[in-house]
N, C-alpha and C positions, 0 to 999 in steps of 0.2 A: 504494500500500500504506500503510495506516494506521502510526502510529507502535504501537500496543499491537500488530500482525502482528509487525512488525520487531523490539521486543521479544521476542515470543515466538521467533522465530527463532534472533536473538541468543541468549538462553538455551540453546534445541535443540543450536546448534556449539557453545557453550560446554562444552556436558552431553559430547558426541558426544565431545568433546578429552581434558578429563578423565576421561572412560570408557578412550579409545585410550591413555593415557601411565599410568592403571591398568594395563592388560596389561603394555603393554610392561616396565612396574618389575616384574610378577612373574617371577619363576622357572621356567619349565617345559618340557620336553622340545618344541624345534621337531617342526610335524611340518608335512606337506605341504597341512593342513588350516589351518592358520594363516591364509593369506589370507580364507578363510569366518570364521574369527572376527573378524576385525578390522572382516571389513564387515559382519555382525551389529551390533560394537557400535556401528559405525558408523550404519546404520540404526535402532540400537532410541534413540539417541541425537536424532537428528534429527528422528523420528516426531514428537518434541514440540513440533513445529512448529506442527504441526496438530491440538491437545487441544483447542482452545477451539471449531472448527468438529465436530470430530470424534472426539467424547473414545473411546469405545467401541472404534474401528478403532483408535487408538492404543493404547489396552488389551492390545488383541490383538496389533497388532504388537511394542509392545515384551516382552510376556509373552511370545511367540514368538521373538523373537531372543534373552531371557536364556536361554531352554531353550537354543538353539540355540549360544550360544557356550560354554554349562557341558558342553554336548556334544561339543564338538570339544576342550575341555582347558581353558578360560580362567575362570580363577579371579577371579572381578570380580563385583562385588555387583550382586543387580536396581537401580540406582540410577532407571533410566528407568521401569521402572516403577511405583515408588514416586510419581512425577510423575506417571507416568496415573492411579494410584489415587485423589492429590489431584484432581486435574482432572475426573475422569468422577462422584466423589463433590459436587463443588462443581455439576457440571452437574443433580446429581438422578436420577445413574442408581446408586442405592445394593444394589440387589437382583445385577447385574449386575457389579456390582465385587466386592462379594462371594462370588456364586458364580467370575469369573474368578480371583479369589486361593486362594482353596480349591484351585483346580482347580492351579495354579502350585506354590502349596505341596507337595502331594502330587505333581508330577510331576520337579519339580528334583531330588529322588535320585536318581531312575532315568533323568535325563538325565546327571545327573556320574557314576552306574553307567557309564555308556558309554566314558568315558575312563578313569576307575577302577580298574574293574573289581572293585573289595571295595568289601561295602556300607557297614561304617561311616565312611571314609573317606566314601564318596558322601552319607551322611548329615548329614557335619561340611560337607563344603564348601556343602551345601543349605541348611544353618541359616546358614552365613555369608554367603550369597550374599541369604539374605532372612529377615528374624525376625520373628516374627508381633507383636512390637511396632510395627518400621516401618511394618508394612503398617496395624496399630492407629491409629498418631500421623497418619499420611499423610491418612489416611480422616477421620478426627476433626478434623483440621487444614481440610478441604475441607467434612464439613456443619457446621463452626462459620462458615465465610466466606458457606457457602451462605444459612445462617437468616441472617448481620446483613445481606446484598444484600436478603433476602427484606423481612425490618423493615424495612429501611431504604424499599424500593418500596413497602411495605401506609403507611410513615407520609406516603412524597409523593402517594401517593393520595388519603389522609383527609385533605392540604391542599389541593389539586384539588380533590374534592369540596367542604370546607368552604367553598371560597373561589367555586365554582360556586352554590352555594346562596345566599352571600349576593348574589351577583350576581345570580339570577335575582332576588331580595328584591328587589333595588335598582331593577332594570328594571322589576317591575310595582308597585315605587311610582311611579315617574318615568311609569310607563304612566296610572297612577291618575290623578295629578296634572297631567298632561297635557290629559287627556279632563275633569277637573272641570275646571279653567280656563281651559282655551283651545276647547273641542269647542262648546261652547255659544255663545261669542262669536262664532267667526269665522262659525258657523251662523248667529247672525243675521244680521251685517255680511253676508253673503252672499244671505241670502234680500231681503232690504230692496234691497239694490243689483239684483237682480235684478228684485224687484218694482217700482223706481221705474223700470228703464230698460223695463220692460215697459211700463208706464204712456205713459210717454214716446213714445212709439210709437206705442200706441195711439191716441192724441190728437194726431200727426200731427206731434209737435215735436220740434224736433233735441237729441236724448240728448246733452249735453256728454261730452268724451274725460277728465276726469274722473271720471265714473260712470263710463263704462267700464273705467276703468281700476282702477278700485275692485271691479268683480263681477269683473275677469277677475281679479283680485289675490284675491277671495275664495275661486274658483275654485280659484286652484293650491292656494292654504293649505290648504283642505278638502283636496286631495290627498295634500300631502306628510305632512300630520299622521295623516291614515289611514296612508300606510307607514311614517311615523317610529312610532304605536301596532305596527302590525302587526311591526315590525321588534325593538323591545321586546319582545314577546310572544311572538313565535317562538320562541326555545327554552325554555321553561316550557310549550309547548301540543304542541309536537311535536320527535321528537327533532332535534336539531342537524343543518345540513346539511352537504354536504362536498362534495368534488371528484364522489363519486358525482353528485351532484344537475346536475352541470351542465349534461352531455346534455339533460336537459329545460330547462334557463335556454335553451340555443341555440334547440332547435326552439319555446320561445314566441316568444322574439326573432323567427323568421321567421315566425312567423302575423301579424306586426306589418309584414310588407315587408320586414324587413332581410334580406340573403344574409349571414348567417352561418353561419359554418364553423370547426371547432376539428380540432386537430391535438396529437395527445400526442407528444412526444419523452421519447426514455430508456424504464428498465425501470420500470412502474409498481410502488409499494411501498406499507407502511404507509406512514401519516404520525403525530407527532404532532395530537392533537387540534387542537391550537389552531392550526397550520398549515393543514392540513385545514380549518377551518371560515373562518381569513382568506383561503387562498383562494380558495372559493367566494363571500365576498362580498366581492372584487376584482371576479369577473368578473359579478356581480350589480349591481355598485352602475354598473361601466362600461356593461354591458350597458343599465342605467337613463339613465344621461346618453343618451348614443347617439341612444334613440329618442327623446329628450324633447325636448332639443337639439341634435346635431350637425348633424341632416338628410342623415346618411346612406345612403346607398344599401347597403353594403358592410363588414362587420366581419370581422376574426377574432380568433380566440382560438388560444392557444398556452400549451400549459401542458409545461416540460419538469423531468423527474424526473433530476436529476444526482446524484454521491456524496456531494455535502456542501448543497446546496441544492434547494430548486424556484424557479423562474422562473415564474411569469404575466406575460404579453401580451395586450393586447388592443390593436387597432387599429381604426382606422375612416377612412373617406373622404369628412368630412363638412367644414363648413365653416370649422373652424380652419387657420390660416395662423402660420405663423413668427413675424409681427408681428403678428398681430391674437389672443392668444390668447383663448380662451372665460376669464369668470370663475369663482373656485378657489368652490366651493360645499362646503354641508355635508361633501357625500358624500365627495369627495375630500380633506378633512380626516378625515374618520373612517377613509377606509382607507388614509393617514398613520401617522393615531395607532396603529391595527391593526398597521400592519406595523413600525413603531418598536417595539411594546412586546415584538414578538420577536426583536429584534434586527436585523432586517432592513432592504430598502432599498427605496424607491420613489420613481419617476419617471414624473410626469404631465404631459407637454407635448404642442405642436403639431408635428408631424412636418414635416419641408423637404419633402417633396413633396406636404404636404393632410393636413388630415384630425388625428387628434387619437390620441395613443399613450397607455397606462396599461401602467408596466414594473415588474412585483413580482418583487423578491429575497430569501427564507424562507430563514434558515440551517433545516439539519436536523442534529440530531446523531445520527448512526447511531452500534449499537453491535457491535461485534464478534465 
């Protein structure tokens, strides 16, 4: 249970208490009904438990219970009410509050009628038990909190956005600058080494490990620089990816050979954006080493939704060892740097029994 639950709880027995030692300091003919009041105000007390999941049903209960205890004799103010009123107005149910106050206001005479029995007396104790100011301030109290949550979300949006925009700026100059300086050169150094060792060949003489090692080195550059541009460009050409997307990362991985399999634990939820899309390239960027390098046969993926975090897992059974590990590359600097900048943890090493593990720690901050 979160600590703002447990608050709210605490509040509820607090409420529930000083409701109970209200009655009791009043004055009023015992009757046999008395136990029914007490646990009325006992209930319209504690309802407040659950405003924040539930604002509406607590409306109703606690408006039900004040009828219910001004019925049986007990002279004690809708006080719990006035708490659902704040809470169901702050939640955005203003129509609804509304008309259940209306509805309370006009029925608490003819519930204190009951014990009464003379209407002005029923009248007085109605007006004390709730005055169309409380019910005024309570309401007012709840959409003044509502609009500054509301401002406050519409201004960390426009910093989200702001700061998405200049990010994508940034990426497709970095993309620009990229493909002008470097797209051209390794193009040639590529095609040259390629053409000499073709030559070479041809003519029946032994290609030095040198050249070769020069086109196969031009080789990957031409690769990786196409997915370092595509990787840049990707969210400016298409919307952002996320956990959705990963189902398809698996089944390309196995058009490739790999026996990859994924497994979700927990109840799936929203995510934060920016969790949601580091993520997906966790299990993007592992899924890339895997087939490039590991030489494995076997991966899986593990992605689990817990209350305060998500976890991704990726495994493989390729040919890192304890003592030999693979070298730390780009990629696994960048989904570092990715899960550092949310707080989070990550662990990239060789597993003791083979093969090569990627373990991401996402705080989430859920809200209540």
């Amino acid at each position: 249970m979160s600590r703002r639950r447990i608050g709210d709880w605490a509040i509820a027995a607090g409420l529930a208490a000083i409701l109970l030692i209200t009655a009791l300091s009043k004055q009023h003919s015992p009757t046999n009904l008395d136990p029914l009041g007490y646990t009325l105000l006992t209930i319209g007390g504690l309802a407040l438990g659950a405003r924040r999941r539930a604002p509406i049903a607590v409306l109703v209960v606690t408006g039900a219970c004040a009828l219910g205890y001004q019925a049986v004799g007990f002279d004690v103010p809708a006080v719990a009410f006035l708490f659902a009123v704040y809470a169901a107005v702050r939640a955005g149910h203003r129509t609804i509050t509304v008309a259940a106050s209306v509805t309370l206001l006009a029925a608490l005479p003819l519930a204190a009628l009951a014990s009464l029995h003379e209407m002005g007396a029923a009248f007085a104790r109605a007006r004390g038990a709730l005055e169309i100011a409380w019910l005024i301030a309570a309401g007012a109290a709840g959409e003044a909190l509502r609009q500054a949550e509301r401002r406050a979300d519409e201004a960390e949006r426009t910093r989200e956005e702001t700061a998405r925009r200049r990010a994508d700026a940034e990426r497709l100059h970095i993309a620009r600058e990229l493909h002008d300086s470097l797209t051209h050169q390794i193009s040639v150094i590529k095609v040259q080494s390629e053409a000499a060792v073709h030559v070479a060949r041809k003519r029946g003489e032994e290609v030095p490990e040198a050249l070769l090692a020069i086109r196969d080195a031009g080789r990957e550059a031409a690769r990786e620089l196409r997915a370092t541009l595509e990787a840049l460009r990707d969210d400016s050409k298409s919307p952002p990816h996320g956990l959705d997307h990963v189902p398809a990362l698996v089944e390309r991985a196995r058009t490739t050979g790999l026996d990859a399999t994924l497994t979700i634990g927990g109840q799936p939820q929203d995510l934060p954006a920016a969790v949601d899309r580091t993520a997906y390239r966790i299990v993007q960027e592992s899924l890339t080493n895997i087939s490039r390098h590991a030489a494995a046969s076997n991966a899986s993926i593990r992605i689990d939704y817990r209350p305060d975090a998500l976890v991704v897992r990726v495994d493989d059974d390729g040919t890192a060892t304890s003592t030999i590990a693979p070298p730390s590359g780009v990629g696994l600097l960048g989904m570092h740097e990715r899960v550092t900048a949310l707080g989070g943890r990550l662990r990239a090493a060789p597993r003791d029994e083979g093969g090569f593990s990627v373990r991401a720690e996402l705080p989430v901050q859920r809200t209540s």
